[in-house]
N, CA and C of each residue as an Amber inpcrd file, in Angstrom:
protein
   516
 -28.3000000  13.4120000  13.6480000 -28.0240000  14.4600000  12.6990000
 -28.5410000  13.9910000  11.3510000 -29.5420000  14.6400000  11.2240000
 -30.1760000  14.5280000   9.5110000 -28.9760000  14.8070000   8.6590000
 -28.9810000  13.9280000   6.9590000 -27.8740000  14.0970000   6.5950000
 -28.6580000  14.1600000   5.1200000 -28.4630000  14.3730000   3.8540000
 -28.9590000  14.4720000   2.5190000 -28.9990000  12.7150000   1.9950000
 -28.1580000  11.5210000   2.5400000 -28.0350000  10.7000000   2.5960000
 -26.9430000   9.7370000   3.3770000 -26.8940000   8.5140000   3.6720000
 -25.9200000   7.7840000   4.1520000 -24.6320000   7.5750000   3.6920000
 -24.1500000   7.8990000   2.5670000 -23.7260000   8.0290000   1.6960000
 -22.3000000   9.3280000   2.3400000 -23.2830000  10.2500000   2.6870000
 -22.8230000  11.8830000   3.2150000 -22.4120000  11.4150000   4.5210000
 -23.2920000  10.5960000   5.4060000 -23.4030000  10.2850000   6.4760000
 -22.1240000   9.3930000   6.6010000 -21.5030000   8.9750000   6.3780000
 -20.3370000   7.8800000   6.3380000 -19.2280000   8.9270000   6.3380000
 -19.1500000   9.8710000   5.0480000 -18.1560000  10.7670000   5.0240000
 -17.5940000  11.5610000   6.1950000 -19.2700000  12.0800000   6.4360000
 -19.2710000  13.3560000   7.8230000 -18.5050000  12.7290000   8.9100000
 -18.8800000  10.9860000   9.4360000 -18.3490000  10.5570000  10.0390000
 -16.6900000  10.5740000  10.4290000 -16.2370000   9.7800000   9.2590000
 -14.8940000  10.1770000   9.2820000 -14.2590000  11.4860000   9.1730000
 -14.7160000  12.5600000   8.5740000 -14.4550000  13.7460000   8.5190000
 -14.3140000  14.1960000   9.8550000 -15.1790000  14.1160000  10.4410000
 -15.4500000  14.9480000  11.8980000 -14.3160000  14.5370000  12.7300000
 -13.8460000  13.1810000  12.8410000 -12.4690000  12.5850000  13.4020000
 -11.5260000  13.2400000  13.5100000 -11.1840000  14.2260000  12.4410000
 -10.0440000  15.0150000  12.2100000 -10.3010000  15.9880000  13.0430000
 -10.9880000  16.3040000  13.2110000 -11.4300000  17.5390000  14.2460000
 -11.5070000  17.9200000  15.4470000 -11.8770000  16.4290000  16.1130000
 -12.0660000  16.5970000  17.7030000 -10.6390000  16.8830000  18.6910000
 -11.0440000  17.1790000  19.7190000 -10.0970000  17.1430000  20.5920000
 -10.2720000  15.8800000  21.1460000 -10.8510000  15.3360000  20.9310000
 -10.5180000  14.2300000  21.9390000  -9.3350000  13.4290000  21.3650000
  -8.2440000  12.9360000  21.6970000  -7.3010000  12.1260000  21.9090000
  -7.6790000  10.9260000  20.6550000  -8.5550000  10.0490000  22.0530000
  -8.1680000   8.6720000  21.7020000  -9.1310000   8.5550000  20.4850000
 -10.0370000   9.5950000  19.9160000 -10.4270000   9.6590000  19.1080000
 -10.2790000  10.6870000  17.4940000  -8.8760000  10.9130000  17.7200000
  -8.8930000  11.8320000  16.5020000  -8.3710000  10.6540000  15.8090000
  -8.5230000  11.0610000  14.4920000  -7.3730000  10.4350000  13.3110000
  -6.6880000  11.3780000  12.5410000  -6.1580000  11.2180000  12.3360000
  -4.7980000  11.3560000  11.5200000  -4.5790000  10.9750000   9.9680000
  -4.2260000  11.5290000   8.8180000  -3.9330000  10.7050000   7.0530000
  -2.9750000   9.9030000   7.6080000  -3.3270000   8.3400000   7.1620000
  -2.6950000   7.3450000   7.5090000  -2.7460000   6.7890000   8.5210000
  -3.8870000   6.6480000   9.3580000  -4.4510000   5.9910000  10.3280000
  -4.6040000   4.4460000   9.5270000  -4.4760000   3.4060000  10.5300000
  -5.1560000   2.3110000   9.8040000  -6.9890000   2.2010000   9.9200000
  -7.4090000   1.5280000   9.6700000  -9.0970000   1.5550000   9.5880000
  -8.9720000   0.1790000   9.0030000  -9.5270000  -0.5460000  10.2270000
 -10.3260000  -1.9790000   9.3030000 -11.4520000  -1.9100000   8.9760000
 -11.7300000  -2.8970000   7.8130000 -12.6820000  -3.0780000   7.1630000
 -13.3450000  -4.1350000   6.8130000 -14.5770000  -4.3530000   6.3180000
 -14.9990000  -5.9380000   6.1400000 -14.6870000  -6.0890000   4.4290000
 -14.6460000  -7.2970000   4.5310000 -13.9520000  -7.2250000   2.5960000
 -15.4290000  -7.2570000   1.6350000 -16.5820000  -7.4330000   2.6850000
 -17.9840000  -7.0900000   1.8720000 -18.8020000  -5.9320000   2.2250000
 -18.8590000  -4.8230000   1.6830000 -19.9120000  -4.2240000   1.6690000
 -19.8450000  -3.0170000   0.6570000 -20.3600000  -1.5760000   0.6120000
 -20.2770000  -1.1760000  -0.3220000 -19.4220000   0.1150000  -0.8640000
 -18.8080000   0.5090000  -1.3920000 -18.3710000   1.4410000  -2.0330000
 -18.1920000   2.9880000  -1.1250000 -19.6950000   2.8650000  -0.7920000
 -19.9320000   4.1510000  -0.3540000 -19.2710000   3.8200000   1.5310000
 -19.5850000   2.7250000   1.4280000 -18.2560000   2.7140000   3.1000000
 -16.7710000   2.8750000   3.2400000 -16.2770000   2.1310000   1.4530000
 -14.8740000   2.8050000   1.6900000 -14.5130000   3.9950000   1.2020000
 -15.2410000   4.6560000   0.3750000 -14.7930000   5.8860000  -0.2690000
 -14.5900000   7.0200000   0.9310000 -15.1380000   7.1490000   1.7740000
 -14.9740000   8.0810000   2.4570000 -13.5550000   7.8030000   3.1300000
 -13.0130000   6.7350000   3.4730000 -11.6780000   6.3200000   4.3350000
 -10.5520000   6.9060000   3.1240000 -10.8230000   5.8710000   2.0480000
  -9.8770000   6.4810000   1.0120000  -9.9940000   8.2400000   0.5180000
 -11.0550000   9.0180000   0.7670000 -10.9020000  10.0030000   0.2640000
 -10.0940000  10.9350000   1.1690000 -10.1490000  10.4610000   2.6430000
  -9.2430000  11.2480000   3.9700000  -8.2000000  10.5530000   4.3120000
  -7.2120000   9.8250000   3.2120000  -6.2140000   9.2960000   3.0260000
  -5.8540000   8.0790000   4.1170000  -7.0590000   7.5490000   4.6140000
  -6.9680000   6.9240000   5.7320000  -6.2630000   5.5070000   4.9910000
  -5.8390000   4.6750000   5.8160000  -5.0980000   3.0220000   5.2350000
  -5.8860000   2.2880000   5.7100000  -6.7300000   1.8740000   4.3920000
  -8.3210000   0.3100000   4.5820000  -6.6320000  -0.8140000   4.9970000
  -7.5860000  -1.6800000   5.7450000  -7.2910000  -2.8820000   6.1470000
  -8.0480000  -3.9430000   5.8770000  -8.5270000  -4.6900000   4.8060000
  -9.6570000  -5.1720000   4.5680000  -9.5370000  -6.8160000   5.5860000
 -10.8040000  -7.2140000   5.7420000 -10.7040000  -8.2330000   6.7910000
 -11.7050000  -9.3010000   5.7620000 -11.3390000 -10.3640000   5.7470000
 -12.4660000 -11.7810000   5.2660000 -13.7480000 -11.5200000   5.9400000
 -14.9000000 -12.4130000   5.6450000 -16.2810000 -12.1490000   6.1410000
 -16.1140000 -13.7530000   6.6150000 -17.2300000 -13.8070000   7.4580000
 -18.1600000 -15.2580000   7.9460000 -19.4930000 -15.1050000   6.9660000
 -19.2610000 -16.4630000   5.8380000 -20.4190000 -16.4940000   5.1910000
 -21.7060000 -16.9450000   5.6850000 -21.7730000 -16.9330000   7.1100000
 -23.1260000 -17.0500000   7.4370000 -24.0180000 -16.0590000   7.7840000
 -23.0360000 -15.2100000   8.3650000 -23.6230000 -13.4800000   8.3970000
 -23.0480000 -12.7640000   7.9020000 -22.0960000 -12.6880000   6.7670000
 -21.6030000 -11.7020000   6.3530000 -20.7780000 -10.6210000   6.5910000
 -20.7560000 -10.4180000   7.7110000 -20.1100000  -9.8650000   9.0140000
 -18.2700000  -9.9380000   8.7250000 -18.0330000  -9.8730000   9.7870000
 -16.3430000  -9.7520000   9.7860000 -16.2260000 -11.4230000  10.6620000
 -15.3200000 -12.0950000   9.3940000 -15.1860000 -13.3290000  10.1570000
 -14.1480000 -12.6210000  11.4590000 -14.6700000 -13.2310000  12.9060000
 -13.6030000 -12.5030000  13.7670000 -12.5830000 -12.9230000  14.1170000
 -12.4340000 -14.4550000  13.7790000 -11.0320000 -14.9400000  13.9920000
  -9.7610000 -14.0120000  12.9590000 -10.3340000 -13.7620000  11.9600000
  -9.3000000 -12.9740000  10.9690000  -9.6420000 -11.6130000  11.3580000
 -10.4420000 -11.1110000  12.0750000 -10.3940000  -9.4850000  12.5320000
  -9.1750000  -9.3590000  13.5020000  -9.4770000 -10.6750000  14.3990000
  -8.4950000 -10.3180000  15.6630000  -6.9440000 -10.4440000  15.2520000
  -6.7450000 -11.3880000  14.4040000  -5.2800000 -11.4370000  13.7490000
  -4.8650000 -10.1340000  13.1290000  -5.5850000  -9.5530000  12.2950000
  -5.4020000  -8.5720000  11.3470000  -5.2100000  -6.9350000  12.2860000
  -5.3600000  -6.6510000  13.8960000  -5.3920000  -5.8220000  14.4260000
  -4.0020000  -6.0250000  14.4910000  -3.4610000  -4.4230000  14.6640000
  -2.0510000  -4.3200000  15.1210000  -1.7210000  -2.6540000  15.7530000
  -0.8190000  -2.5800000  16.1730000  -0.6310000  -1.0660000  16.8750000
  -0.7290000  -0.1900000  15.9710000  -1.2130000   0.2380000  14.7120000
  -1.8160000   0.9930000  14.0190000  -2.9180000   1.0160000  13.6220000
  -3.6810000   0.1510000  14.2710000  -5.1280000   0.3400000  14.2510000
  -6.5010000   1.2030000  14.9440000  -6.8390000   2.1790000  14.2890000
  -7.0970000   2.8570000  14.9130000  -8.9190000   2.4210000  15.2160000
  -8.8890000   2.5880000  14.1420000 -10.6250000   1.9410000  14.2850000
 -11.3870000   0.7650000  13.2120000 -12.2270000   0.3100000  14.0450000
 -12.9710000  -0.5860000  13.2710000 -14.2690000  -0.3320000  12.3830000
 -14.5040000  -0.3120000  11.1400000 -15.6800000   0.0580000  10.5960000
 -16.8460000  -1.4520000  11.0070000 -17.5880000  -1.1340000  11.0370000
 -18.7640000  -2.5990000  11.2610000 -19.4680000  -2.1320000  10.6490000
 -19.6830000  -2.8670000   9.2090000 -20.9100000  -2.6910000   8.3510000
 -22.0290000  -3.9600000   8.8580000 -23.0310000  -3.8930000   9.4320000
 -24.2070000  -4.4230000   9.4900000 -24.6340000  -4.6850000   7.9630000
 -24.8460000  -5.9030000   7.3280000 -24.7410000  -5.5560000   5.8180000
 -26.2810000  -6.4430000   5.7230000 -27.1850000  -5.9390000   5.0120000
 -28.3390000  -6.5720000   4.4420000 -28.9510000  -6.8800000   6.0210000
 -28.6080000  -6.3890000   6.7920000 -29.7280000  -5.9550000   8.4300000
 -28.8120000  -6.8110000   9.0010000 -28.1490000  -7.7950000   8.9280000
 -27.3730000  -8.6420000   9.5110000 -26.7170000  -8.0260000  11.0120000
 -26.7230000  -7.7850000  12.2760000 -25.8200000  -7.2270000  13.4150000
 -24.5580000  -7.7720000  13.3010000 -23.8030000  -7.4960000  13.6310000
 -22.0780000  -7.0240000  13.9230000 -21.5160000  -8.3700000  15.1890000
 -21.0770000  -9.1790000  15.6860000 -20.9040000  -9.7180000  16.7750000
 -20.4070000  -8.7030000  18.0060000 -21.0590000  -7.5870000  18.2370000
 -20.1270000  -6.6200000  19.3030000 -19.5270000  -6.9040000  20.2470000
 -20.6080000  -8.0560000  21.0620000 -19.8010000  -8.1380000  22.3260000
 -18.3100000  -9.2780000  22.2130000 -18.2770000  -9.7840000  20.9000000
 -16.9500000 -10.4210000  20.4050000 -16.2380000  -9.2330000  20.1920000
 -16.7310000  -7.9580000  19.2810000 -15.5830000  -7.2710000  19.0110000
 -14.8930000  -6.5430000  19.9740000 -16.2380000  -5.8230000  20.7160000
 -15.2200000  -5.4280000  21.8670000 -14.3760000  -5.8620000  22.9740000
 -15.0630000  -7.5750000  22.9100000 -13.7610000  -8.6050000  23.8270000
 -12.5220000  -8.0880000  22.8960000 -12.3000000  -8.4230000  21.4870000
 -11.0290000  -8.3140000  20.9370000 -10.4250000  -7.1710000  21.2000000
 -11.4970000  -6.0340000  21.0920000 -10.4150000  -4.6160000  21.0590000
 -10.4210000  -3.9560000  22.8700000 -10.8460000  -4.7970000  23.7010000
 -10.5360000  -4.5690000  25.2570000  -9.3230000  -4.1410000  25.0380000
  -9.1100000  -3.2240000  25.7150000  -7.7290000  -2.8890000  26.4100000
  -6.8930000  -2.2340000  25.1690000  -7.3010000  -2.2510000  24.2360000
  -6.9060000  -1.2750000  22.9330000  -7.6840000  -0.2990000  22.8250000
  -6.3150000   0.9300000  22.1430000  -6.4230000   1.9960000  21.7520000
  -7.3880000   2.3230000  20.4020000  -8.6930000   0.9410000  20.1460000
  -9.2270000   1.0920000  19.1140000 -10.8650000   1.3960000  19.2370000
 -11.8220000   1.9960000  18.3300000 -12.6710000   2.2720000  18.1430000
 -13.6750000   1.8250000  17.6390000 -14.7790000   1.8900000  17.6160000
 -16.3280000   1.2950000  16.5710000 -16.7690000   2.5040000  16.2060000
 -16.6090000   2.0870000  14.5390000 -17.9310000   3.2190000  13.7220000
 -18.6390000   2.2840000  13.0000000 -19.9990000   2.7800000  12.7620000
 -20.8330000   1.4090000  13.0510000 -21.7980000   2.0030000  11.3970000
 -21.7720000   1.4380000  10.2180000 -22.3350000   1.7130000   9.1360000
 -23.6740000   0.7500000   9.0240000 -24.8990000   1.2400000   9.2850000
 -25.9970000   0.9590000   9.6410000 -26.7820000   0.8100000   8.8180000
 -26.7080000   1.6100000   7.7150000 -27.2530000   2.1820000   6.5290000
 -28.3020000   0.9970000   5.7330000 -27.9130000  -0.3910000   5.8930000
 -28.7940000  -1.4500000   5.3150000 -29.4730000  -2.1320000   6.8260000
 -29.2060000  -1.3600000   7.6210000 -30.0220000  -2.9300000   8.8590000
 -30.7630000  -1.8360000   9.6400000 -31.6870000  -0.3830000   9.4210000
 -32.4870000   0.3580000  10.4600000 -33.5010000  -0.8810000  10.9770000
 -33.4040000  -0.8420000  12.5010000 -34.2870000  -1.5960000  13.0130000
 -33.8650000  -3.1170000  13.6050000 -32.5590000  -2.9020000  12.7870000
 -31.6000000  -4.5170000  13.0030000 -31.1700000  -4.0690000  14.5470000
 -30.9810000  -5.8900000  15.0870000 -30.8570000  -5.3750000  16.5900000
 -29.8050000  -6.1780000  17.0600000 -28.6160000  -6.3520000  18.1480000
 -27.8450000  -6.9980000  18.4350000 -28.5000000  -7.1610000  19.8400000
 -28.8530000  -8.3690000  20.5350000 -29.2400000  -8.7700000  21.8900000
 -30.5480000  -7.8380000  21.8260000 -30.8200000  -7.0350000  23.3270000
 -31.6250000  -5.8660000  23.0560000 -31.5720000  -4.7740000  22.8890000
 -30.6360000  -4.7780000  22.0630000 -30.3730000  -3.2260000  21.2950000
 -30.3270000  -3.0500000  20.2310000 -30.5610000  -1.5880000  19.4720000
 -30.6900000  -1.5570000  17.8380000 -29.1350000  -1.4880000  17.4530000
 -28.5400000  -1.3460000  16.2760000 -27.6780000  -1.0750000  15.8030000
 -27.7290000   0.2010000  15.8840000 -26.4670000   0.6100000  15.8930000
 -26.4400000   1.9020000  15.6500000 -25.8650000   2.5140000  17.4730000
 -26.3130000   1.9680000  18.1430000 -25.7800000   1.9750000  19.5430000
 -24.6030000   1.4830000  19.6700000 -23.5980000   1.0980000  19.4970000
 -22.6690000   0.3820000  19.3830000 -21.3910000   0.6430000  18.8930000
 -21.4150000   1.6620000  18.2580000 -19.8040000   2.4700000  17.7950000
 -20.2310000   3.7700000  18.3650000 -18.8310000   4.8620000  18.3200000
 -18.8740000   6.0160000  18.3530000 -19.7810000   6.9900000  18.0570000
 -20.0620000   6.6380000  16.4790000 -20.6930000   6.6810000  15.1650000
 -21.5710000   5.5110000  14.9390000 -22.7680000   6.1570000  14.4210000
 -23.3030000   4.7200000  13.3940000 -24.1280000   5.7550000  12.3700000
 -23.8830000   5.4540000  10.8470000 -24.4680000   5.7680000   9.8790000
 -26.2050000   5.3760000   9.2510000 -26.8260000   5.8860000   8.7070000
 -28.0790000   4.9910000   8.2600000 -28.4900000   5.5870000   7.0610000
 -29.1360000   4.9900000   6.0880000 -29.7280000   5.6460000   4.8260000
 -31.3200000   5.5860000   4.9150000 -32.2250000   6.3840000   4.3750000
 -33.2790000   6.0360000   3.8470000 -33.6880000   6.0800000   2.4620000
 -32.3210000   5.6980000   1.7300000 -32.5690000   5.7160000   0.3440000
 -33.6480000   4.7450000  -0.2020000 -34.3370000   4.8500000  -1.3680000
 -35.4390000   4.0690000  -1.9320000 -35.2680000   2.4400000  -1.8720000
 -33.8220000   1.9950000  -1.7780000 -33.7860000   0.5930000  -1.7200000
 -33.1580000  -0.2150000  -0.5630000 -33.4940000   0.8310000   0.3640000
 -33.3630000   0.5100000   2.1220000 -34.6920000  -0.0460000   2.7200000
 -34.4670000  -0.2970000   4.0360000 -35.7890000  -1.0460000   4.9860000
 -36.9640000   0.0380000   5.3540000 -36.2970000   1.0160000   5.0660000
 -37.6630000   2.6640000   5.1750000 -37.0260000   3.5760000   4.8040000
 -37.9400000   3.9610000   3.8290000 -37.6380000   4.2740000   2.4790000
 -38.4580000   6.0720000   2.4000000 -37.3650000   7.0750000   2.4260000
 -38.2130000   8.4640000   2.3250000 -37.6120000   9.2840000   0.6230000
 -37.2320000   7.8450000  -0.1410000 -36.4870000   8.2950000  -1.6530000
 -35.1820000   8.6440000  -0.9550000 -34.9560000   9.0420000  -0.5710000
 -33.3910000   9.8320000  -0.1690000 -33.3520000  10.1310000   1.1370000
 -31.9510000  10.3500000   1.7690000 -31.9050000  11.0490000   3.2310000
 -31.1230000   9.6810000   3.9470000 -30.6770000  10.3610000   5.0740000
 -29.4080000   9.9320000   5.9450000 -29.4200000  10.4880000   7.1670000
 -28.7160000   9.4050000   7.8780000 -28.4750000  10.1580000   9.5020000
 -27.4840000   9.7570000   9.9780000 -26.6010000  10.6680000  11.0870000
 -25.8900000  10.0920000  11.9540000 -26.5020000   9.8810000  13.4510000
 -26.2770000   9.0200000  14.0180000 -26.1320000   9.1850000  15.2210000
 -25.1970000   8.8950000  16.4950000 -24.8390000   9.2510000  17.4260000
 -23.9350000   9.5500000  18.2420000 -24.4560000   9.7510000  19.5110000
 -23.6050000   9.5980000  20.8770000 -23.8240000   9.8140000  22.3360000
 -22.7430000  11.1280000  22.9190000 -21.8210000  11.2740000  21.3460000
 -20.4680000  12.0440000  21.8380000 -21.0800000  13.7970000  21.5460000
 -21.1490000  14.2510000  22.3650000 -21.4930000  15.4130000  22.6990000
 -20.4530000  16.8280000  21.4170000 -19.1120000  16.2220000  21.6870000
 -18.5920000  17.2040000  20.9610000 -18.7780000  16.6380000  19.2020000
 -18.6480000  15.9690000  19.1800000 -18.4860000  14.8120000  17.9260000
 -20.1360000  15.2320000  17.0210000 -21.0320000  15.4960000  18.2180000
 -22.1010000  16.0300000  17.3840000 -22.5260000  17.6650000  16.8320000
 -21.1960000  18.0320000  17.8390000 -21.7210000  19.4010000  16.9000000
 -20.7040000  19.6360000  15.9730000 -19.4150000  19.1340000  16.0640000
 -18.4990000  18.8330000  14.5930000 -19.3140000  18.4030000  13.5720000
 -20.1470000  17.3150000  13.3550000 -20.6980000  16.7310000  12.5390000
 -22.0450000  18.3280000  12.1640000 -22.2320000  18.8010000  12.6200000
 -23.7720000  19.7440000  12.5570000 -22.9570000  21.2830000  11.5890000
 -21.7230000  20.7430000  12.1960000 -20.8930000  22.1610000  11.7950000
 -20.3330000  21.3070000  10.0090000 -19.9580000  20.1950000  10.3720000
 -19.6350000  19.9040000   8.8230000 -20.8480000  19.6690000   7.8410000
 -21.7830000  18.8130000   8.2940000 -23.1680000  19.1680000   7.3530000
 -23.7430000  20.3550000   6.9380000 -23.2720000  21.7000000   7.8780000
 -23.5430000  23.1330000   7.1330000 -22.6820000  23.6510000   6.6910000
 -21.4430000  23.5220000   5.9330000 -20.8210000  23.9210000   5.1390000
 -19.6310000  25.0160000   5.8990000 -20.1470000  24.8480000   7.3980000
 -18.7160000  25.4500000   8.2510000 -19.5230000  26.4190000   8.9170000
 -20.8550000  26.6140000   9.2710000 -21.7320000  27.2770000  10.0570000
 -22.2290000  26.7290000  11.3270000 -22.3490000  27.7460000  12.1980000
 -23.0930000  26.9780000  13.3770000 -24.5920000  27.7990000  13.6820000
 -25.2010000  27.3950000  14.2640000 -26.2380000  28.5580000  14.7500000
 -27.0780000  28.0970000  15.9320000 -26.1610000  27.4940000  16.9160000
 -26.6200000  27.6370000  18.1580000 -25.7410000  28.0960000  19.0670000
């Protein structure tokens, strides 16, 4: 889903949450949402603007990433989902995170927006959460001045998102 920027693309994300039918994926104001304690602005504003509760988590200063020994402590039965910012192209440890969140009621949304092209094993980012966000703003890895995307495998989740990027229209 083309978006005006990543920025939008982060928002739409969480926005659309509220919406679905699916269960194990709606949220709720006052969901918890972890977070990494580095990245930027435009990843938490959207949580805080849908009254969601940041959980901020320490980083591993070698990738920047979510140190995961303090991710896995910091999960608790109000956790609903995990944000993974890929930060400066850096990948996410997934197949650690999803060992941790096995068998939990928790989620991956995957903020992409600095690593297009970044890859975990043989896959790109962006494969890997529910959601994954991306920018092509002027001081990203490909660069069209402006513009954003989501992408997704969730069928309903994408036309919520098509319906919130047009202002509450559909036209298919």
């Amino acid at each position: 889903i083309m978006t005006n920027s990543g920025s939008s693309s982060n928002l739409l994300m969480f926005s659309a949450l509220f919406f679905t039918k699916q269960k194990k994926f709606k949220l709720k104001h006052g969901d918890e949402i972890i977070v990494p304690a580095v990245s930027w602005s435009t990843s938490y504003t959207p949580i805080y603007q849908l009254n969601l509760k940041m959980k901020f988590v320490d980083i591993d200063l070698e990738t920047l990433n979510y140190n995961l020994k303090e991710l896995e402590k910091t999960i608790t039965k109000k956790t609903r989902a995990i944000l993974c910012v890929n930060v400066l192209g850096n990948s996410n440890n997934f197949s650690k995170i999803n060992e941790i969140i096995k068998n939990k009621n928790i989620f991956i949304i995957e903020d992409s927006c600095e690593a297009m092209g970044a890859k975990f094993g043989d896959l790109n980012v962006g494969n890997f959460g529910l959601m994954s966000s991306f920018s092509s703003y002027f001081s990203h890895h490909i660069s069209t001045i402006e513009g954003g995307m989501i992408t997704t495998n969730n069928k309903e989740l994408y036309h919520i998102l098509l319906c919130l990027r047009a202002h509450g229209w559909t036209r298919d």
